[in-house]
C-alpha positions as CSV (number, residue, x, y, z in Angstrom):
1,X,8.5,17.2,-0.2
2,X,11.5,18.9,-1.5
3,X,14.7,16.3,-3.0
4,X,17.0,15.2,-0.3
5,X,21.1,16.8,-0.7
6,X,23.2,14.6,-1.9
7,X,26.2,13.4,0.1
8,X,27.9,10.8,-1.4
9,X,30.7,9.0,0.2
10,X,32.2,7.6,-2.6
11,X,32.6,9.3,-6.4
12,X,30.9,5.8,-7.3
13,X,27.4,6.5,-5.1
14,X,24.0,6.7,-7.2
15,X,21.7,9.4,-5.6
16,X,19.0,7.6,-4.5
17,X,15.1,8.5,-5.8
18,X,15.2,11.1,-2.6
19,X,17.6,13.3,-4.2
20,X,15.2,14.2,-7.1
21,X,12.6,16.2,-7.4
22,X,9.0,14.1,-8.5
23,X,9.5,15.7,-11.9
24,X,12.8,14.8,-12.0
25,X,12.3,11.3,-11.4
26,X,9.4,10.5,-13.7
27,X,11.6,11.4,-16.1
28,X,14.0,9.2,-15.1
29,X,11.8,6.3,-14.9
30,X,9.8,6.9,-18.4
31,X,13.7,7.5,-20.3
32,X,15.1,4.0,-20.2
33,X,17.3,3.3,-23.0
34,X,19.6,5.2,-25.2
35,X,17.6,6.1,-28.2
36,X,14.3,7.0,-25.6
37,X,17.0,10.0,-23.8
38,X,18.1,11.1,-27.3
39,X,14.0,10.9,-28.5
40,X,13.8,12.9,-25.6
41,X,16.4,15.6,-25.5
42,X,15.6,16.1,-29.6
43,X,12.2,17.2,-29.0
44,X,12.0,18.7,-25.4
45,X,14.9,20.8,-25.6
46,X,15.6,24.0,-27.7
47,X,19.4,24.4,-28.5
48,X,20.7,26.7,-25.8
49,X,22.4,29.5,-28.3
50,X,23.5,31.3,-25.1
51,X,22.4,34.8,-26.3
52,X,22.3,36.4,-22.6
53,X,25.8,34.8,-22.1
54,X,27.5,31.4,-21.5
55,X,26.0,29.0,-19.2
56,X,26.6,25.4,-18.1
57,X,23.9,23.7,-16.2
58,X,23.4,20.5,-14.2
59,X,20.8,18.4,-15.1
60,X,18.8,19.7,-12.8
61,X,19.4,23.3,-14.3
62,X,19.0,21.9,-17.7
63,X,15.7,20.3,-17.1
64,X,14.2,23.7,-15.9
65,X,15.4,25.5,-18.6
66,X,14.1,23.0,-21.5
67,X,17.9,24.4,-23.3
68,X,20.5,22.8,-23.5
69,X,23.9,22.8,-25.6
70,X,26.2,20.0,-26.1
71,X,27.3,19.4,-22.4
72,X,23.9,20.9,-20.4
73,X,22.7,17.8,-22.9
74,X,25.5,15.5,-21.4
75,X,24.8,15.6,-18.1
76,X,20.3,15.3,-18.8
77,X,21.4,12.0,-20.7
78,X,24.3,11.0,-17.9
79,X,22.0,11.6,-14.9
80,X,19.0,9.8,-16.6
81,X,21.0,6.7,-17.5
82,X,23.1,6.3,-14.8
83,X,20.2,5.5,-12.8
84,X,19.7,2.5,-15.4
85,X,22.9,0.7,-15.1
86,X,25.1,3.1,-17.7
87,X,28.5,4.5,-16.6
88,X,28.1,8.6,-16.8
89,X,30.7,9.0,-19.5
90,X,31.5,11.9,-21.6
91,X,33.0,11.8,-25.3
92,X,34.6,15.2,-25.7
93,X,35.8,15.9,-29.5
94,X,38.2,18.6,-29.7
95,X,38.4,20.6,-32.9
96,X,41.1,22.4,-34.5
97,X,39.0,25.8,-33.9
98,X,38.4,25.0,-30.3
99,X,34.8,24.6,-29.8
100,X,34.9,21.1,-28.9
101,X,31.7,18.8,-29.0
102,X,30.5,16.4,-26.5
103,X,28.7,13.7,-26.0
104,X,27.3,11.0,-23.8
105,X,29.3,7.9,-24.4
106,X,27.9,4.5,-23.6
107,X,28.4,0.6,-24.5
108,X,25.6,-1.8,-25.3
109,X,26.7,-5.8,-26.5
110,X,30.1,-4.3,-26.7
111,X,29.5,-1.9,-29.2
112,X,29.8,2.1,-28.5
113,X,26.9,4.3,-29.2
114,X,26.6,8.1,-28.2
115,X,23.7,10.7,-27.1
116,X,23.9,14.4,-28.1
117,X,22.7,17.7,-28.4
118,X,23.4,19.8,-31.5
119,X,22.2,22.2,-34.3
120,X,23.2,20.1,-37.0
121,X,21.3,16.3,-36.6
122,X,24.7,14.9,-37.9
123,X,26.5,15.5,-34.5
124,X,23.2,14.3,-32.0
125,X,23.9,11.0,-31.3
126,X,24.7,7.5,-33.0
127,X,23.3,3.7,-32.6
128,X,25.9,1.3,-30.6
129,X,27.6,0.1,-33.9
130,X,31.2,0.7,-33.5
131,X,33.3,-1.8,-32.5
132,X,36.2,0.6,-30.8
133,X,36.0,4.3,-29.3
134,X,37.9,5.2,-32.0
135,X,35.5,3.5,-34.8
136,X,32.5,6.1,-32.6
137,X,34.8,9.5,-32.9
138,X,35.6,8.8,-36.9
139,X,31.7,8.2,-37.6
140,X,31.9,12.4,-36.7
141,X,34.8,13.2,-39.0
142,X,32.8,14.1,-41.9
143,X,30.0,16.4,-40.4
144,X,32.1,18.1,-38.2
145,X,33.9,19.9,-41.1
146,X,33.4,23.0,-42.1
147,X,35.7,26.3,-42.8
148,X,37.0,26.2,-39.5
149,X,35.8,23.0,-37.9
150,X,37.8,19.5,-38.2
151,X,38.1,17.0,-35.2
152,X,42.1,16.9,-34.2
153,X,41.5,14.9,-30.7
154,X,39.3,12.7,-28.2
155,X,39.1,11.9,-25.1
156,X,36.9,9.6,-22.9
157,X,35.7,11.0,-19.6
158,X,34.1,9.2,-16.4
159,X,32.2,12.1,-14.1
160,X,32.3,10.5,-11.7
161,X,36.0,11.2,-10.9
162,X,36.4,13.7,-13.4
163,X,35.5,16.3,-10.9
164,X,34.1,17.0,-7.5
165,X,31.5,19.6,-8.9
166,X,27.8,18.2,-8.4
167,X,26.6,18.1,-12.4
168,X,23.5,16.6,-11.9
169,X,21.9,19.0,-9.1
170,X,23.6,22.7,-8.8
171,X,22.0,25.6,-9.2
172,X,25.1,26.9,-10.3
173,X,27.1,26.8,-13.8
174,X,29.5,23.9,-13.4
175,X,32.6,25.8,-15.1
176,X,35.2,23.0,-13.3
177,X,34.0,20.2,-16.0
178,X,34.4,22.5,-19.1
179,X,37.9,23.3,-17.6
180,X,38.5,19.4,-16.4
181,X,37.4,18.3,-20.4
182,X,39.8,20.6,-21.5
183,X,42.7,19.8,-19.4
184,X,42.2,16.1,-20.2
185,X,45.3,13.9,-21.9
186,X,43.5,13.7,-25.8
187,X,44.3,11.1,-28.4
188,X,45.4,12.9,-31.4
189,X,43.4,11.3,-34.3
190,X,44.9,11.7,-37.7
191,X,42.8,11.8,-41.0
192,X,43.9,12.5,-44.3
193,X,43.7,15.9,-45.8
194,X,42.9,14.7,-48.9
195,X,39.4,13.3,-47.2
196,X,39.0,16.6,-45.2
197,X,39.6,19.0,-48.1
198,X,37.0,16.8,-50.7
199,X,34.4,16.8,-47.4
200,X,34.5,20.9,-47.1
201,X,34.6,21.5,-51.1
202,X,31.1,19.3,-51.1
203,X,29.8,21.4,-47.5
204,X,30.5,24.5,-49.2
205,X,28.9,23.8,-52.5
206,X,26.0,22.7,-50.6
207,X,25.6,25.6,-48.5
208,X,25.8,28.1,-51.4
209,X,23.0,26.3,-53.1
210,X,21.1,26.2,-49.5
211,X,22.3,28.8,-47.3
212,X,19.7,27.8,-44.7
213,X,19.0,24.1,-44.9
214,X,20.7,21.4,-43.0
215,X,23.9,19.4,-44.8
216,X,21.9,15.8,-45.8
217,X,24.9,14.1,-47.9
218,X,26.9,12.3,-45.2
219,X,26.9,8.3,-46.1
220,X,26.2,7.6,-42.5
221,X,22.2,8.7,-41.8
222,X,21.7,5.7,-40.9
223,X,24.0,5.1,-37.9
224,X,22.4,8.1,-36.7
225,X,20.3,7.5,-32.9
């Protein structure tokens, strides 16, 4: 039986087990937690490069892709967990060369933890640790520099009323939540230069010795999801 549409009445509706596809559902169900979505988007999605051209899927795009970048990621780990009691929120990290990263946001005890898709392990996603928002976004600082990269600004984002544009089931790209992250009111988040400039002296020693291999020096490996 093909999935149900999805009409909601209210931005604050959860589509009900109709609106999925069987697939779609058992993933749903066997994904519970945090770290099992993040286990999950690690090794069942290739990083979505976008060499035939820029895309941004729904979750249910994503899922019959097996790609994903940072957002397509978003929405797989939004959809999933939403339908286990987690608000659909986005981290977006803006970046002074403007190719921001997101992230799934979420709270567990109190404490904010993230899901993510990336090249680079260092920017996937991070246990719920940090006491603040903030505390989350600075545990990025480091591994997000490099020649061009360094985080400038955050903002927290619920879908839910972020746009009207169905993320979790078109066929379509979604364009209207890259453009809605964008247009959001950002925190500015000020870090020293000193810290920056010792952080990208150390990345660019260490890719010169290993052109090819991941960066493994950051302090915090072990807030990692």
């Amino acid at each position: 039986m093909p999935p149900r549409k999805f009409a909601p009445k209210s931005p604050y509706d959860l589509p009900p087990r109709e609106a999925f596809t069987s697939v779609e559902w058992e993933i749903i169900q066997t994904y519970r937690t945090p770290r099992q979505v993040q286990k999950f988007i690690r090794t069942s999605f290739t990083y979505n490069h976008e060499r035939n051209g820029e895309t941004l899927r729904s979750f249910r795009g994503t899922l019959r892709r097996t790609t994903a970048h940072c957002l397509e990621a978003a929405f797989v780990a939004a959809t999933i967990l939403e339908q286990h009691g987690y608000p659909p929120l986005l981290l977006d990290l803006e970046s002074k060369d403007k190719l921001d990263h997101v992230v799934f946001a979420f709270r567990q005890q109190g404490r904010w933890g993230s899901v993510g898709q990336s090249r680079d392990p260092s920017l996937q996603g991070r246990k719920p640790l940090y006491r603040t928002l903030r505390h989350l976004v600075m545990s990025y600082v480091d591994p997000f520099v490099t020649e061009e990269a360094r985080i400038i600004a955050y903002a927290l984002a619920d879908l839910r009323t972020l746009v009207k544009t169905d993320w979790r089931f078109s066929l379509k790209n979604v364009w209207s939540v890259e453009q809605a992250l964008i247009d959001l009111r950002h925190i500015k988040l000020k870090t020293s230069n000193q810290r920056y400039e010792k952080v990208l002296r150390r990345y660019l020693a260490f890719k010169e010795k290993f052109p090819h291999h991941q960066v493994t020096f950051y302090s915090n490996r072990h807030q990692w999801m």
